[in-house]
C-alpha positions in Angstrom: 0.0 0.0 0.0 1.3 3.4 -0.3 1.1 6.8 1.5 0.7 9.8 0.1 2.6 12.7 1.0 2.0 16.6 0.6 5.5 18.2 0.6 6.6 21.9 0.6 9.7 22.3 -1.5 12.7 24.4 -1.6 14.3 24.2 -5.2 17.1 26.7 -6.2 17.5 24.7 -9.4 20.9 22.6 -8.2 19.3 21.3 -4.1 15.5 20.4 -3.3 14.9 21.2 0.0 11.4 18.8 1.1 10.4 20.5 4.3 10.2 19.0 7.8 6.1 19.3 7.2 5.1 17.3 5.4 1.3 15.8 5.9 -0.2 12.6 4.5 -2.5 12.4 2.5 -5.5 9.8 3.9 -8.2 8.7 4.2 -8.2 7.6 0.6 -11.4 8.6 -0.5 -10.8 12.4 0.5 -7.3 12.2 -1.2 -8.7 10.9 -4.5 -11.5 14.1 -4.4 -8.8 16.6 -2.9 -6.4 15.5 -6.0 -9.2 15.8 -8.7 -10.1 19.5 -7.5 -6.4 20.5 -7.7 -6.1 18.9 -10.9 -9.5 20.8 -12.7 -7.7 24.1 -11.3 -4.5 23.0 -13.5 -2.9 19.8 -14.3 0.4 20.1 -12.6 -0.6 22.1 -9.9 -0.2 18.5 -7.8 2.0 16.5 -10.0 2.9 13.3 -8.3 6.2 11.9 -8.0 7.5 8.7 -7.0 9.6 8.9 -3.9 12.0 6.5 -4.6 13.1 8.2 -7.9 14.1 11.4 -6.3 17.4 10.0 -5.4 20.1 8.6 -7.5 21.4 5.0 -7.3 24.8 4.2 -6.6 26.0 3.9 -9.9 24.3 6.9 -11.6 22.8 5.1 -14.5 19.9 4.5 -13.2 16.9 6.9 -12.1 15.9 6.3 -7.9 16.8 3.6 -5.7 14.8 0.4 -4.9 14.6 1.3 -1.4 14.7 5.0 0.4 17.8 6.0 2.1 15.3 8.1 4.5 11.6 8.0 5.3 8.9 11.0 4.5 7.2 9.9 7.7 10.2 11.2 9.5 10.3 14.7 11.2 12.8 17.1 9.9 14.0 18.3 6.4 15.3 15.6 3.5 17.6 17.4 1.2 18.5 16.4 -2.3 21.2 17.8 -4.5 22.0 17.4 -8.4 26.0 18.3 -7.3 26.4 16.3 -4.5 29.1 13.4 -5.5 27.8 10.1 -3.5 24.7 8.8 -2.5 25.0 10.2 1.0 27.0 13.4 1.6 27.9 14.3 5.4 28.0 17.8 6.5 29.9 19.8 8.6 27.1 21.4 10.6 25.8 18.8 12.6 22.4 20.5 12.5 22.0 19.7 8.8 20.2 16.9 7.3 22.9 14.6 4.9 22.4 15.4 1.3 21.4 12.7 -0.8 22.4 12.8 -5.0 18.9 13.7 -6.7 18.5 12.0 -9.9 18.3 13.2 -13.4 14.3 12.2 -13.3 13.5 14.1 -10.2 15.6 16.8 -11.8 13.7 17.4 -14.7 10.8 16.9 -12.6 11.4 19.5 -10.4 12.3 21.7 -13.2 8.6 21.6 -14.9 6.8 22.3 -11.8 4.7 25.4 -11.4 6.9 28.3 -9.6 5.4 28.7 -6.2 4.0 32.5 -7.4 2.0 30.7 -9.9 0.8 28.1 -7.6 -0.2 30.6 -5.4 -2.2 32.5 -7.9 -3.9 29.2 -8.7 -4.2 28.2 -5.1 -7.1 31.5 -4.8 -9.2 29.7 -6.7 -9.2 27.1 -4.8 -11.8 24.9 -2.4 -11.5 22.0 -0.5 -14.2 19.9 1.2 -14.0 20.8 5.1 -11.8 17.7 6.0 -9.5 18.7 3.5 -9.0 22.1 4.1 -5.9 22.2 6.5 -4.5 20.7 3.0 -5.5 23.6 0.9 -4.5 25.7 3.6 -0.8 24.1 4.3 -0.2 24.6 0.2 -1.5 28.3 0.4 0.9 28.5 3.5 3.7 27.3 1.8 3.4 29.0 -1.9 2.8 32.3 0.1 5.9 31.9 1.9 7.9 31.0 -1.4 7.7 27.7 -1.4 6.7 24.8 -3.9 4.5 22.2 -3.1 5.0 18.4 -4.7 2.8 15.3 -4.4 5.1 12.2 -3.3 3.9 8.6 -3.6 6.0 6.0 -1.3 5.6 3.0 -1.9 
């Protein structure tokens, strides 16, 4: 079975930043109907995206990993980056999350996603059924700020 995972995003072009609050996306059936709204407003205003493709395998020829090096259901940020050289990158502030190698699919991914100024403007229009609103309201939080949102499937 998978979860579903809202995400606000931090994407400079080169590292994707997916923010410590993240919220998942159940019960199925108000999912489903919150997905189909935000898809009638426009059709990559929730694209989803594999999890396990954001980072690169080992050997770089191939796009994601069979299994995640880290968990969405974890607290705290995940951050990718299309120059770091291994799979797993330490850092020297302690405080930092270890950078992961993003792959050349989540790259171009991330690359055709709605800026978060035009999200925003698309989020106005928005409505959400009452149960789903603290979603709607997370992604208006979020693009306001200056942040992209992205739909993540783990599987």
């Amino acid at each position: 079975m998978s979860d579903f995972w809202l995400v606000p995003l931090s994407w400079d072009g080169e590292t994707a930043l997916l923010g410590g609050e993240r919220l998942r996306l159940e019960p199925e059936g108000l999912r489903m109907r919150f997905l189909e709204a935000m898809g009638q407003i426009h059709p990559r205003l929730l694209m989803m995206f594999k999890a396990h493709l954001l980072p690169e395998d080992e050997s770089g020829e191939v796009c994601g990993t069979e299994e995640l090096p880290f968990a969405l259901v974890q607290s705290g940020d995940i951050r990718l980056s299309a120059a770091a050289e291994h799979s797993e990158v330490m850092t020297d502030d302690a405080d930092a999350p270890p950078t992961w190698r993003l792959s050349h699919c989540a790259e171009a991914y991330l690359n055709r996603m709605l800026t978060a100024r035009e999200a925003a403007a698309l989020l106005r229009q928005a409505e959400a059924e009452p149960d789903a609103g603290r979603w709607l309201d997370a992604m208006r939080t979020w693009t306001a700020g200056g942040r992209q949102v992205i739909l993540l499937r783990e599987d």
